[in-house]
N, C-alpha and C positions, 0 to 999 in steps of 0.2 A: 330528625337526626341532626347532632351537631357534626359540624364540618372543623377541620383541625388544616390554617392555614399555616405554611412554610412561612419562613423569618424571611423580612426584604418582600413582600406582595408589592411594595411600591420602591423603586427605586429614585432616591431622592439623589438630589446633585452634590458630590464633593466640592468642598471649600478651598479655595487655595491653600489656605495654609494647612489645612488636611491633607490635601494633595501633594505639598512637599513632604510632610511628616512621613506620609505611606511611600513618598517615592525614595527615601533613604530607607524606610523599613526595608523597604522593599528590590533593594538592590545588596542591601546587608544579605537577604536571604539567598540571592541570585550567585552571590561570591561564596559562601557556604555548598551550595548545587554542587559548582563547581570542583571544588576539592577534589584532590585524586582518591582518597580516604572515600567518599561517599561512592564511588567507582568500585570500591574495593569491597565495601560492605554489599554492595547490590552481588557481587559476583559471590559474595558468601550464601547469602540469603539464596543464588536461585538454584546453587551447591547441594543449600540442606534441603531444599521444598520438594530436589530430586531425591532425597534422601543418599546421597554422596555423604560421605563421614568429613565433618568439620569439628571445629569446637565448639561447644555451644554458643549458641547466640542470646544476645543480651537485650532486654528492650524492656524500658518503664517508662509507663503510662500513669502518672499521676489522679489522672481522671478530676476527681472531688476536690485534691487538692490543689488543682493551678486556682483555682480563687483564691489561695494562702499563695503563691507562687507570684502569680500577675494578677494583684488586685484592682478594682476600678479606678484607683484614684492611681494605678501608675501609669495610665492611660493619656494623651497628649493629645487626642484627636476630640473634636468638638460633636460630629454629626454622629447619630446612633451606628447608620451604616458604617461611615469610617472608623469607628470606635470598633466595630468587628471586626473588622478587616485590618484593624490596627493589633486587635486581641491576636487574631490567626498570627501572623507576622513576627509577632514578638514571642509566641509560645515558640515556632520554629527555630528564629533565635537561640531559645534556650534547649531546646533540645540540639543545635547544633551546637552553640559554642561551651554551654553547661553541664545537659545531660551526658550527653558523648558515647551515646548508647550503638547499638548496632541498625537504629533510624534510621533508614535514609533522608535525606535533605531532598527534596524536588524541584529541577526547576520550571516549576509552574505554578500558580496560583487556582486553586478548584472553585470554580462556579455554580451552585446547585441551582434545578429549574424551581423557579417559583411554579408554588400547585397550593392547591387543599387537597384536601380529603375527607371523607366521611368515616366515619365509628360502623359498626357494626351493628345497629339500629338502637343500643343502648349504650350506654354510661355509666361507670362507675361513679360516687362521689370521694373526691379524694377530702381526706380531714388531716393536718397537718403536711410535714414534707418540704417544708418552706429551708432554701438553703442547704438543700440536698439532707434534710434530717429526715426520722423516722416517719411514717404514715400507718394510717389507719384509711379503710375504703368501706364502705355501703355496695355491695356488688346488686346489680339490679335486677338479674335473672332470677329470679326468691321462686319459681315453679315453670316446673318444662312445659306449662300449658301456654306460655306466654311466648315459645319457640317463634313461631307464626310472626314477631315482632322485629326478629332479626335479621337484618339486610346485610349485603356483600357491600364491603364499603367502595368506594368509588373516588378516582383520581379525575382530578382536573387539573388541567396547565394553564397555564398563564406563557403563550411563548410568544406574548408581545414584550411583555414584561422580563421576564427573561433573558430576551436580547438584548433590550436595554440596560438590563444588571450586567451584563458580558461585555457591550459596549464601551459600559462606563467606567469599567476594571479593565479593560483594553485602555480607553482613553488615559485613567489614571497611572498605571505602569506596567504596562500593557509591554513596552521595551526595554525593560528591566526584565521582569518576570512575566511571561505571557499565560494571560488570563486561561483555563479550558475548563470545560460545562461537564462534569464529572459533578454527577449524584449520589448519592448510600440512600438507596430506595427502602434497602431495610439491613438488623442488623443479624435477626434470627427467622426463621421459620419455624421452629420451634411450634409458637401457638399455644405452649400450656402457659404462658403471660396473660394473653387474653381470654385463656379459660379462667382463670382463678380470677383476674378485673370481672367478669361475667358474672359466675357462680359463687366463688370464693372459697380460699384453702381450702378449708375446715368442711365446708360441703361436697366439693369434689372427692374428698376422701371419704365420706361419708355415701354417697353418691355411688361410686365403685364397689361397696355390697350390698348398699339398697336399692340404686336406680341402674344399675348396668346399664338397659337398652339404652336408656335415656342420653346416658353419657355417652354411650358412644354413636347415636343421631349427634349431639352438640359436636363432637370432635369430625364427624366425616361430614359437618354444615361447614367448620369452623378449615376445614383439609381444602374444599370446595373452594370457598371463598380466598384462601389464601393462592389454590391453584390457578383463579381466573383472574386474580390481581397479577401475579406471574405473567401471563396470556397478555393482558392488556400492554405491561412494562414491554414486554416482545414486540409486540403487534405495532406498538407506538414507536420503536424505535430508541426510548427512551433510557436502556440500558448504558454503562461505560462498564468496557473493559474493568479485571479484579485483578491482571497476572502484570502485576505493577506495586507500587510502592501503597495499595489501599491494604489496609486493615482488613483482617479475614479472619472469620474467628471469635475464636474470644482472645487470642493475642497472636502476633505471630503478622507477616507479611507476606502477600500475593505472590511475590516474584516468580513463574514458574515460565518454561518456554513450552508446557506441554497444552497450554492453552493459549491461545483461544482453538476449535474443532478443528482439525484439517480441510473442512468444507467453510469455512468463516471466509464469510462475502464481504464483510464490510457492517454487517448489520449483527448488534448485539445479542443473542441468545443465552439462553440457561446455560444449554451443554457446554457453552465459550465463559462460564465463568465459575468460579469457585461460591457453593453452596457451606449454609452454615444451619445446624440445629442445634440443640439443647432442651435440658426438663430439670432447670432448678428448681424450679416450685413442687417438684414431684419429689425431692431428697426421702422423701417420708415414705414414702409409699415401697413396697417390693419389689425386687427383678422382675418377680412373674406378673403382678400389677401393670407396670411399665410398659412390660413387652406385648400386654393386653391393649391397655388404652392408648398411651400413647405415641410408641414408635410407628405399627400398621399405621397410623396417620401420618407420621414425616416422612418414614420413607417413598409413598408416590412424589413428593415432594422434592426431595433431594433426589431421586431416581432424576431429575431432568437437570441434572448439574455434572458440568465433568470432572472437578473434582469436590472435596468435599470434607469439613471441619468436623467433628462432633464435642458437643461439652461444654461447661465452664466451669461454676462453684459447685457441681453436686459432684460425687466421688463415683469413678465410674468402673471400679475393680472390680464392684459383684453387678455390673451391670454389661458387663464387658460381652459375653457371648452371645449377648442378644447385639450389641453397638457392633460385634464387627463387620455384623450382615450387610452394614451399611452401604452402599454401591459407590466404589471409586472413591473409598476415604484415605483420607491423608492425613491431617492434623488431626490429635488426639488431646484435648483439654485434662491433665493430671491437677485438681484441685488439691489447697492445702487438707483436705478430708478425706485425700485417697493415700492407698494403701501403697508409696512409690515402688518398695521392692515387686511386689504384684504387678501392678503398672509395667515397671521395665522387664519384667518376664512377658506380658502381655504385646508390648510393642514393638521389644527387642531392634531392628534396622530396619522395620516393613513399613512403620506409621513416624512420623514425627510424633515426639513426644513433648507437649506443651505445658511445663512445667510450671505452678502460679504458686512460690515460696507465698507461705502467710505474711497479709502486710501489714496487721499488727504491730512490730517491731518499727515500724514507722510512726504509729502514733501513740507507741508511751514516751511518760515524762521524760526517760530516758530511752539515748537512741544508745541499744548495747551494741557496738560493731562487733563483738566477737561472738555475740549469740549469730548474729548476723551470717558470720564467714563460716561459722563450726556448720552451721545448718544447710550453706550452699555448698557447703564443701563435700559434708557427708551424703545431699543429695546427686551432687557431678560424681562423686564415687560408686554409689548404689546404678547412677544410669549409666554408666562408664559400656559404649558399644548401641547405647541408643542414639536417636536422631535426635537431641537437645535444644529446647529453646527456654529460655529462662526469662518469665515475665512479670514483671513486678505491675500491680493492677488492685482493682476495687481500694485505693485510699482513700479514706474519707476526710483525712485528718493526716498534717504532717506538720502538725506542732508551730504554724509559722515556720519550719524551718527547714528553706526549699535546699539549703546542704545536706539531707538526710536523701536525697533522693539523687543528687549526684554523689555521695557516698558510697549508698547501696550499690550503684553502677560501677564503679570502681572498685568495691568489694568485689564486685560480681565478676567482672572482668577479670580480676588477677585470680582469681581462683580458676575461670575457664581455661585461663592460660596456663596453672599448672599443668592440665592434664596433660 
């Protein structure tokens, strides 16, 4: 089995003059924190996550495109580590003083534990993908006699190491911005990612009228496996709080006062943090399909979360009466392929409604700002009484040109404020 280790397994020494370089990054970001503005956005954000009526909130995530944004060569710091930590810094930067989105700024700097991990007793081979382009895969699972092969993958720490990366982000600006040990252990629970890396599209759907039993042994191996990684993240202590300024979701922010459990000791649990699923890879497939293979798999899964996301790019209107069964959801993923008028009859004031305008419009020749405004605008009208958040996401491509994304933000902005 290969093992998949964290970035930073070794913590090597900053350089002085890296050391200054991050200690102005790094105080730039501490004076940003601070703003009374970043005060005012958290008290929105934990407004809407109660579903309180605001106006929509605004946030874009570049993703693909900060490489066009903050490329390696705008980079000042020498050491690979300080070169990340110079990258983190500078992205904050720009989402405080450029983007000016509905972001909070934090003041702190996040520290992930160093670990590996192991696959699932197979591998996909990846063929292309290089710079976040297209890919083609070789899926390894080619007959369910080969099941027998497949292991529960397995976390390892490194918390000698660990401490020393925490130390040494302590030692570096540590009094500026103080360092804390906050990990994204994951980003979905989902699991139809690692069915299709396994088996692949085209066979899983195929699969689902020819091999029924089959597949659905792989999904309650694959429910299993995900549940006793859950177990171990508990057990080890190794969770951080979600009802904060992390990412939840497929877009949208933690902020909530109703977690962490009313019984929360101090020690992180499921029920203490906000759960996330989705079935992009399933777009194809049917309601009745879905609600076949594989929802009965996430839901024991998110059943152990107190609250809880569903969704991202698959359109979730005709899949809706099966998603709202979901236990203690809140965030609701509206793709550019769902149907919004449906959606906002669907979500009405009950769910946040997570809104992902298409971001195409970002990567043609031309950036049109008025296709832009007419589209957010007739959308903030159609959802006008829902729970609103508007997030611009999956770019690939922003033409080199990182003012199309403070734009968009700005469009977006004066249009929430009309309402």
């Amino acid at each position: 089995m290969t093992a998949q280790t964290h970035p930073a397994a070794r913590t090597p020494r900053i350089g002085a003059a890296d050391r200054e370089r991050l200690r102005r990054l790094a105080a730039e970001v501490a004076e940003l924190a601070a703003r009374p503005a970043e005060q005012e956005k958290r008290d929105l954000w934990y407004r809407h996550n109660a579903l309180e009526p605001t106006r929509p909130l605004i946030f874009c995530d570049p993703e693909n495109s900060w490489r066009e944004i903050l490329p390696p060569d705008c980079l000042t710091c020498e050491g690979d580590l300080a070169r990340g930590w110079e990258w983190h810094l500078r992205r904050e930067i720009f989402w405080g003083r450029e983007m000016r989105d509905d972001r909070v700024i934090q003041p702190f700097f996040p520290i992930g534990y160093v670990y590996s991990e192991t696959d699932w007793g197979m591998h996909e081979i990846k063929i292309g993908g290089e710079q976040g382009g297209s890919y083609v895969w070789e899926s390894p699972l080619k007959d369910y006699a080969d099941m027998p092969r497949l292991r529960f993958p397995r976390i390892t720490v490194d918390y000698e190491a660990t401490l020393r990366h925490l130390a040494l982000a302590n030692e570096t600006f540590g009094d500026l911005l103080p360092p804390r040990l906050k990990t994204s252990w994951f980003w979905t629970v989902g699991m139809t990612w690692t069915l299709v890396n396994l088996r692949g599209l085209e066979q899983i759907m195929l699969d689902m009228v020819d091999r029924p039993d089959d597949l659905h042994r792989l999904m309650a191996f694959l429910r299993d496996g995900t549940m006793a990684r859950l177990d171990f993240l508990e057990q080890n202590a190794l969770f951080s709080l979600n009802n904060d300024g992390t990412y939840v979701g497929s877009g949208g922010f933690g902020w909530t006062r109703e977690l962490p459990a009313p019984d929360f000791d101090g020690a992180v649990r499921c029920r203490d943090l906000w759960g996330f699923a989705e079935s992009q890879e399933t777009v194809g497939v049917s309601p009745r399909m879905f609600a076949e293979f594989v929802l009965p798999y996430q839901i024991p899964l998110l059943e152990r979360f107190g609250l809880n996301c569903y969704g991202c790019c698959e359109p979730l209107d005709t899949r809706w009466r099966y998603v709202q069964t979901i236990p203690r959801l809140r965030r609701v993923s509206v793709s550019p392929w769902s149907d919004l008028r449906r959606m906002a009859e669907n979500l009405q004031d009950r769910y946040i409604f997570s809104w992902k305008p298409n971001p195409s419009y970002l990567a043609m020749e031309t950036f049109e700002e008025e296709a832009v405004r007419r589209i957010l605008r007739e959308g903030m009208e159609i959802t006008r009484g829902c729970r609103v958040e508007v997030i611009m996401k999956d770019c690939h491509t922003i033409r080199n040109a990182p003012q199309r994304v403070t734009r968009w933000v700005q469009i977006a902005r004066e249009e929430a404020q009309r309402l």
